[in-house]
N, C-alpha and C positions, 0 to 999 in steps of 0.2 A: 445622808447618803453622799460620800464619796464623787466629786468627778471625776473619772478616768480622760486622760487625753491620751490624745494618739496620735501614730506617727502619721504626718499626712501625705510625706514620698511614700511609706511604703506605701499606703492605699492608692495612690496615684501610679503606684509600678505596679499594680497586678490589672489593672487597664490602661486603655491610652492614653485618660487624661483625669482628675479628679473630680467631675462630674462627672463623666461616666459610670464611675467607681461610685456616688452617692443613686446614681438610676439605679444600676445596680442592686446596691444593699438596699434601698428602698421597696423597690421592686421583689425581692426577699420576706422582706419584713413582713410586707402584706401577705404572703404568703402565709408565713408562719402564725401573723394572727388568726387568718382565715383558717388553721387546723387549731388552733388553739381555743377558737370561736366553736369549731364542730366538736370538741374533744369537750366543753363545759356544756352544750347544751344538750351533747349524749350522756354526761352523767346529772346531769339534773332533771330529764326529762322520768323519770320512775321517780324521783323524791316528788315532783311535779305533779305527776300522777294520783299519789298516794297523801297528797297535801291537807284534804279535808280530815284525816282519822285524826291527828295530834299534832298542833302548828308548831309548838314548843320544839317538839322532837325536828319536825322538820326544818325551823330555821335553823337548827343546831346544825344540820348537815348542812345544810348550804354552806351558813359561815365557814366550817370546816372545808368544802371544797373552796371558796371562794376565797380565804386564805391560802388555801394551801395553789390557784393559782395565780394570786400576788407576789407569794414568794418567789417565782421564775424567774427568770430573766427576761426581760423587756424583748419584743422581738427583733426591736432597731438594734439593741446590742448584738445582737444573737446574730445577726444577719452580716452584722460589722465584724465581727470574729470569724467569721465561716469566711468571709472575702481575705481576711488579712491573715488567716490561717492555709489559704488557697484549698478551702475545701466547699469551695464554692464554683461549679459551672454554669459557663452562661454561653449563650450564642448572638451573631445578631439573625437579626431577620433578615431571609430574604428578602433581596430586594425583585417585582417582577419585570 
């Protein structure tokens, strides 16, 4: 696999300073694991289910979904493209 470098002004111009911009897409990323985490254990919870009738059959669909979500893109990447494609918004917090 490929490493992509990147440009590190632009990431550093679409916030104030280049750690802000790594909170940021971090802060993302988790994000998108956490749907990514809910979107595999909604479709395995009925193979899950149904696991005692035929293991065979069953590991077959796992490996097929668990393949099929290796193939994605990493969500650090995913998070670093939405920032540097500025389709990414953020706020800060309130301060009280």
């Amino acid at each position: 696999m490929a490493i992509d470098t990147r440009d590190l002004e632009k990431l550093e111009s679409r916030t104030a300073n280049l750690y802000e911009s790594v909170v940021v897409a971090s802060k993302r990323s988790r994000q998108i694991n956490d749907l990514y985490k809910m979107e595999l254990s909604q479709r395995l919870e009925p193979i899950i289910a149904k696991e005692t009738e035929d293991d065979t059959i069953m590991n077959q669909d796992k490996l097929n979904i668990s393949l099929e979500f290796e193939k994605r893109s990493k969500p650090t990447i995913r998070s670093i493209h939405e920032l540097m494609d500025s389709k990414l918004n953020f706020r800060y917090k309130e301060q009280e």
